[in-house]
Z-matrix of the N, CA and C atoms (Angstrom, degrees):
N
C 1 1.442
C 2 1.529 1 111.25
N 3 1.573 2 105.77 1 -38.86
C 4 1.307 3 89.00 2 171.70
C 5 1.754 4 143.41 3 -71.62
N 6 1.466 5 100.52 4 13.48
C 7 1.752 6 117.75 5 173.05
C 8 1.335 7 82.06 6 -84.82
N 9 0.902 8 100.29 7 -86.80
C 10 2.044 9 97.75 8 -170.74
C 11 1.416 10 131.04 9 2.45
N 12 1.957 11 102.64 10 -71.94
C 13 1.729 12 125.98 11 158.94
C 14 1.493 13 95.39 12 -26.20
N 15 1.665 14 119.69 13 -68.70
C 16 1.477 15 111.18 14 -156.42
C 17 1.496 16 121.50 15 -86.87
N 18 1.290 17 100.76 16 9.01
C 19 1.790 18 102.70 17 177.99
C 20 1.525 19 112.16 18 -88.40
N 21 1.087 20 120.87 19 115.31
C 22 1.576 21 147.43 20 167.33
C 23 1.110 22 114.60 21 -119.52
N 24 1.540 23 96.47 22 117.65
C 25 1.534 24 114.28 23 167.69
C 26 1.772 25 120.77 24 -174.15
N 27 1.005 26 119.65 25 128.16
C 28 1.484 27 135.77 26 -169.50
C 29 1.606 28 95.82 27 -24.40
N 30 1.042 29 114.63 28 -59.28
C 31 1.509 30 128.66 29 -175.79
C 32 1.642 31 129.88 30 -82.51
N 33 1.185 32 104.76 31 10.02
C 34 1.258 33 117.94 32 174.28
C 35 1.792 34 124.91 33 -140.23
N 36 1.636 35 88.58 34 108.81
C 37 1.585 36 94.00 35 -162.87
C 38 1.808 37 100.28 36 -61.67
N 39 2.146 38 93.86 37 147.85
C 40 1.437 39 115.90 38 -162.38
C 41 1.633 40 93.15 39 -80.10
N 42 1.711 41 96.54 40 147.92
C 43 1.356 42 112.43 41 163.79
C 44 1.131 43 121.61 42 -87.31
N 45 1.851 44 145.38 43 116.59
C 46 1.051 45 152.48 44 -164.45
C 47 1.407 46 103.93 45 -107.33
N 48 1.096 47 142.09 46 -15.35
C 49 1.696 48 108.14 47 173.34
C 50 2.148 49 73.66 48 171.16
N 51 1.446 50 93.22 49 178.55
C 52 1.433 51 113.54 50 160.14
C 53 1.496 52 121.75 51 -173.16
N 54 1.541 53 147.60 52 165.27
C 55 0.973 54 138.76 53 -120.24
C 56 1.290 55 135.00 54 165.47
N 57 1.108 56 124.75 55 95.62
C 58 1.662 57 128.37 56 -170.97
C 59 1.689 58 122.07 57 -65.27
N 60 0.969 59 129.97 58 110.25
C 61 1.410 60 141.80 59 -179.67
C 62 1.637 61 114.99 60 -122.34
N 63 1.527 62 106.63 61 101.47
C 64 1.756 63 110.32 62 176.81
C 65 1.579 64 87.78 63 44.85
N 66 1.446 65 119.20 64 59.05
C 67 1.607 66 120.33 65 130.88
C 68 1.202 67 92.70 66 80.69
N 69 1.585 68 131.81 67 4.83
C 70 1.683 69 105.50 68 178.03
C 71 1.662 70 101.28 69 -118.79
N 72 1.252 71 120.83 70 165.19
C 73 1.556 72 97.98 71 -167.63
C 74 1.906 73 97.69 72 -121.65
N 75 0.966 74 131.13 73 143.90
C 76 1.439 75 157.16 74 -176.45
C 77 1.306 76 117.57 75 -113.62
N 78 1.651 77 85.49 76 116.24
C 79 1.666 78 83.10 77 175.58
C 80 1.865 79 94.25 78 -135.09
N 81 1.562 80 78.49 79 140.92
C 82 1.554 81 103.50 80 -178.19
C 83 1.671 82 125.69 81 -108.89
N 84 1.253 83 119.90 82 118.81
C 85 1.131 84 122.84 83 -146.66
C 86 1.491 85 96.30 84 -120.34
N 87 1.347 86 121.80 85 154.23
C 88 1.503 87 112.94 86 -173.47
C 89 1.950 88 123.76 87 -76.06
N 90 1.041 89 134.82 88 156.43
C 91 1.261 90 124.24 89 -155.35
C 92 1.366 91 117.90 90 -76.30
N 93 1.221 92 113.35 91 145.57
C 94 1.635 93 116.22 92 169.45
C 95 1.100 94 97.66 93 -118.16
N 96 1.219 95 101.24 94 126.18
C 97 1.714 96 131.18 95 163.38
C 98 1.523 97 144.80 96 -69.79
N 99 1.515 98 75.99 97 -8.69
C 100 1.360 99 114.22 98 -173.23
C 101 1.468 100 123.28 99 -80.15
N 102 1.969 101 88.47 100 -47.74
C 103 1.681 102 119.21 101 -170.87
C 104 1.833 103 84.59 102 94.91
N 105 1.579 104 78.74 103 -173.68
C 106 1.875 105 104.41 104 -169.96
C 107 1.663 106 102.70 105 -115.00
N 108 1.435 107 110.78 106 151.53
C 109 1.284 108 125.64 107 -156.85
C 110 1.229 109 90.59 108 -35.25
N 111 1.775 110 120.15 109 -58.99
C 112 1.085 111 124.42 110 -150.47
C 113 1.303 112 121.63 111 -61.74
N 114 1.592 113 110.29 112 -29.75
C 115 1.598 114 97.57 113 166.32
C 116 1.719 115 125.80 114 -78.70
N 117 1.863 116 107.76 115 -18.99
C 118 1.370 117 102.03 116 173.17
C 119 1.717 118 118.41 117 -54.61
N 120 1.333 119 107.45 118 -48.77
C 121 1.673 120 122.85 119 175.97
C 122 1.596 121 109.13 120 -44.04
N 123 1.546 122 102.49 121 -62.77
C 124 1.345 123 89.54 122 179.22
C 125 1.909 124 145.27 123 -66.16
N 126 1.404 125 87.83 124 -17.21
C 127 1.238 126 124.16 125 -169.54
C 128 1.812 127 111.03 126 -84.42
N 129 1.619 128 106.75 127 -29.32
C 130 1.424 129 123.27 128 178.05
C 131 1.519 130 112.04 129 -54.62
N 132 1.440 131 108.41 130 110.64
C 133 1.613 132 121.27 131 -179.82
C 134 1.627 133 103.02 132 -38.54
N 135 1.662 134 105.93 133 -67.06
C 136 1.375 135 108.72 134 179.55
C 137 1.800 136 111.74 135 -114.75
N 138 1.332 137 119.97 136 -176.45
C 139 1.347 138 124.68 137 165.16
C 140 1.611 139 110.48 138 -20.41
N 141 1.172 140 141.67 139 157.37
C 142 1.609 141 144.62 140 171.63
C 143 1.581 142 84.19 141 -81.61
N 144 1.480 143 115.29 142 156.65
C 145 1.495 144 124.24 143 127.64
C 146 1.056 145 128.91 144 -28.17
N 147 1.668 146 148.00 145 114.32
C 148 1.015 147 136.97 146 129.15
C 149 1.432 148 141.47 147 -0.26
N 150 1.423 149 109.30 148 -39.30
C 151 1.181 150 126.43 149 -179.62
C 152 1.939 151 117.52 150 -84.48
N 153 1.943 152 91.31 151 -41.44
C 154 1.612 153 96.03 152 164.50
C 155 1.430 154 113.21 153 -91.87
N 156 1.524 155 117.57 154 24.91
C 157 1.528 156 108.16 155 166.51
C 158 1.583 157 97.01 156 -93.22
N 159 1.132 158 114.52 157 -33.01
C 160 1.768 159 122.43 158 -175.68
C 161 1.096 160 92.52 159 -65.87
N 162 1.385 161 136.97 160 -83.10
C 163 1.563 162 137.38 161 -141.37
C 164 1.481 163 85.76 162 -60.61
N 165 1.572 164 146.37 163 -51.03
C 166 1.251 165 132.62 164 171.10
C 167 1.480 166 114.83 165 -39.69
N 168 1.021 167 118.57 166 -71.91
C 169 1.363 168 122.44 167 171.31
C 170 1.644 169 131.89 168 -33.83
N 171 1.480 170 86.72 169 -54.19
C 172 1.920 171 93.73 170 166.87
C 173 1.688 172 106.51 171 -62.18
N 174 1.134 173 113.11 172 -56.29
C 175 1.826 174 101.34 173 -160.97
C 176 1.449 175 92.96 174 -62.06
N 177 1.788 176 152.79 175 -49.39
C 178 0.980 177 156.60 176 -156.08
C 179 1.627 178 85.78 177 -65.95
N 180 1.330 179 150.49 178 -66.17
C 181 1.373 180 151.96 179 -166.12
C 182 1.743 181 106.65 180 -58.89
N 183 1.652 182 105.15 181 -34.43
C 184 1.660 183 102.30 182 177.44
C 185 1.774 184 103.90 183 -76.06
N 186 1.539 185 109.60 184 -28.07
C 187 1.359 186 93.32 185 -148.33
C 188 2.173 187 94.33 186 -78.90
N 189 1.301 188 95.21 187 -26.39
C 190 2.037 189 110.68 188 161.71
C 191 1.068 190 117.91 189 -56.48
N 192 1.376 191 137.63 190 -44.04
C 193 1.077 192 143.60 191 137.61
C 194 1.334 193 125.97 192 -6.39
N 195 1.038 194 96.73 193 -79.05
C 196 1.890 195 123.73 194 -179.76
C 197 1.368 196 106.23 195 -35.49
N 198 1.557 197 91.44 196 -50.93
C 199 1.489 198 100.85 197 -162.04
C 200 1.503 199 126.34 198 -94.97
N 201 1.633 200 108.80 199 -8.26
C 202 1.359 201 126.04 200 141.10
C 203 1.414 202 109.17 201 -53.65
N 204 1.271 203 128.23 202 -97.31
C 205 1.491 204 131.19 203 174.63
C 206 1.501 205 94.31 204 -3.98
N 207 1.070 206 141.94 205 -95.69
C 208 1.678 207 144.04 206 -179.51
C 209 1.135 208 105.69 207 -26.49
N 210 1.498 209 151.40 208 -11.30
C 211 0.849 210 122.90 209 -142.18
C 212 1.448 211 155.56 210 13.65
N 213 1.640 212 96.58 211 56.41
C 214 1.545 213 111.12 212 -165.63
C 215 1.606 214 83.45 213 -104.85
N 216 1.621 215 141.98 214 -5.38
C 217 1.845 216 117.73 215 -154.04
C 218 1.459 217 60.95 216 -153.34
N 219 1.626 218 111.03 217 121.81
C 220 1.443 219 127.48 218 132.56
C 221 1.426 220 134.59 219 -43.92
N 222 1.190 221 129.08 220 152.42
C 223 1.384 222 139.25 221 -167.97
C 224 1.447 223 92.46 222 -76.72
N 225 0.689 224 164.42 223 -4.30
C 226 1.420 225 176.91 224 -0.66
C 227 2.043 226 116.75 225 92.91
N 228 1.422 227 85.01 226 -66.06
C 229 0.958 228 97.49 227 -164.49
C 230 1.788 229 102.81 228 -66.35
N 231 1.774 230 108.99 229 -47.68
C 232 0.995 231 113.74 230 176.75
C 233 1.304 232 143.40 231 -53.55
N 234 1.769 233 119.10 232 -11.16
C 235 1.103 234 149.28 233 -169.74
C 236 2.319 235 100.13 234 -95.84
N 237 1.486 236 77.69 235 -38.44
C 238 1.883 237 95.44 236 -174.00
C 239 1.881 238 88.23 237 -54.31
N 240 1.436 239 118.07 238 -66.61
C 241 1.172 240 130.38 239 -147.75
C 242 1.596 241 118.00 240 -76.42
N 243 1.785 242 95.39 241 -33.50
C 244 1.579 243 93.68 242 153.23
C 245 1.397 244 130.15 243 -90.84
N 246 1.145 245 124.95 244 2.48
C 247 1.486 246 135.60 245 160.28
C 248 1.619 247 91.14 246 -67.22
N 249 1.148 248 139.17 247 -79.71
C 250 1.756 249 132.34 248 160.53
C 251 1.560 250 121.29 249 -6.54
N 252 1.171 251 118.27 250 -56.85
C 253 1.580 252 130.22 251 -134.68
C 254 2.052 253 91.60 252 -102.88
N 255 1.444 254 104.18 253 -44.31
C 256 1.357 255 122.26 254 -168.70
C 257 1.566 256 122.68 255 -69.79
N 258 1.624 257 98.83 256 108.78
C 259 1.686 258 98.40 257 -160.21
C 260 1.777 259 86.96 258 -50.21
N 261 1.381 260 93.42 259 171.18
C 262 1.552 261 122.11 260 158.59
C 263 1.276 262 135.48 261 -25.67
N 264 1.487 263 101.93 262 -38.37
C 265 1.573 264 113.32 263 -169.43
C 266 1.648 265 102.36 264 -108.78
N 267 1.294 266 116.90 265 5.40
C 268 1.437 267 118.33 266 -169.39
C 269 1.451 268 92.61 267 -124.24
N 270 1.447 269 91.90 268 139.75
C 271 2.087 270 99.42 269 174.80
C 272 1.470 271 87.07 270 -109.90
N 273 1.251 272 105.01 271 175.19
C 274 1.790 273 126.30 272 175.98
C 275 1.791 274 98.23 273 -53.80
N 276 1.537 275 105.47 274 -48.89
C 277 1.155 276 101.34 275 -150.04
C 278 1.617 277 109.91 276 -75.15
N 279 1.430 278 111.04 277 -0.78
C 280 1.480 279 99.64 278 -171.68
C 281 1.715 280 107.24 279 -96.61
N 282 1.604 281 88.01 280 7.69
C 283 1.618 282 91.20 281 168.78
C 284 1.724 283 127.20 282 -106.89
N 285 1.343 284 90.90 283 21.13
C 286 1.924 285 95.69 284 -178.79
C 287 1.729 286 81.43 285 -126.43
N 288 1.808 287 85.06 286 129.06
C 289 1.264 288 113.62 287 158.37
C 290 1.058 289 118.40 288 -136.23
C-alpha cells in the first residue's frame, strides 16, 4: 500500500486510505466523477469518437508510463497491458518513441 500513498500522477486515480473489515480488506481511492472507462463505453449512446478513444488511450499509456519510470510495472508486464489496450491496427511498438 505504501507504493500506492506515493504514486502521483495526472492520470492515475489517488489512493486515500485502506482497511480490514471481517477479514476482507478495502481500499478506497479518491472519487471519479466521471465513473470508470467501463461505465463510459457502456453507457455511450453511439460508437465513442475516435479521437476520445486516443485521448483515452494516451492518458492510460502516460499514467503506465509513470509507473514504469517507478518501477512499479515491469517491461513485461507493460507490453502484456498494451497488447490489451492497443486498437487492432496499432502494435506496442508503434508506440515507443
Amino acid at each position: 500500500m505504501k507504493l500506492l500513498q506515493e504514486l502521483r500522477h495526472e492520470n492515475i486515480i489517488r489512493y486515500n486510505d485502506s482497511f480490514f473489515e471481517e477479514g476482507v480488506l478495502f481500499i478506497v481511492f479518491e472519487w471519479a466523477a466521471g465513473g470508470d472507462l467501463k461505465k463510459v463505453v457502456r453507457e455511450a449512446a453511439s460508437p465513442l469518437d475516435e479521437s476520445v478513444i486516443w485521448s483515452y488511450f494516451m492518458q492510460i499509456s502516460e499514467g503506465l508510463q509513470h509507473m514504469h519510470n517507478l518501477r512499479m510495472v515491469r517491461r513485461a508486464e507493460d507490453r502484456l497491458i498494451l497488447l490489451l489496450l492497443c486498437p487492432p491496427a496499432c502494435t506496442p511498438g508503434c508506440l515507443s518513441a
